[in-house]
C-alpha positions in Angstrom: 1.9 7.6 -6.4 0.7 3.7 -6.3 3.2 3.1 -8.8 6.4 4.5 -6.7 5.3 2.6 -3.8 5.1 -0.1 -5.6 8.7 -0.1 -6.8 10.4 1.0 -3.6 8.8 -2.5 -2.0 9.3 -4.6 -5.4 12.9 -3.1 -5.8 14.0 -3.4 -1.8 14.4 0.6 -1.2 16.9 0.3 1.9 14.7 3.5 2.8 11.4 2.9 4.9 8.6 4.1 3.8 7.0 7.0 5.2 4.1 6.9 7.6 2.0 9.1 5.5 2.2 6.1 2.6 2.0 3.7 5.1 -1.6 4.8 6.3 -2.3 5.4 2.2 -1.8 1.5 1.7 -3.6 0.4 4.9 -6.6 2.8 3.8 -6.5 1.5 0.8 -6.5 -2.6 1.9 -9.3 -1.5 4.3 -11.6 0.3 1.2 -10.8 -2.7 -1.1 -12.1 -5.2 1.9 -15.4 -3.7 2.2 -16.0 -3.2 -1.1 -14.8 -6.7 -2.7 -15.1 -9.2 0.6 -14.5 -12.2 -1.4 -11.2 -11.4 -2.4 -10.2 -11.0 1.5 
């Protein structure tokens, strides 16, 4: 999943992405935040 994300951004996918993987990759930034702070 991560990884066709990743390449619709990398490889400008004229489609946007849906909501759904949207929240994914904010829930995601959020977890990573807590849990690692000094890489934020």
């Amino acid at each position: 999943m991560i990884r066709e994300v990743r390449n619709d951004i990398m490889h400008f996918n004229p489609e946007d992405l849906p909501t759904n993987t949207v929240d994914m990759l904010r829930n995601l930034l959020r977890m990573i935040r807590l849990n690692m702070p000094l890489l934020s």
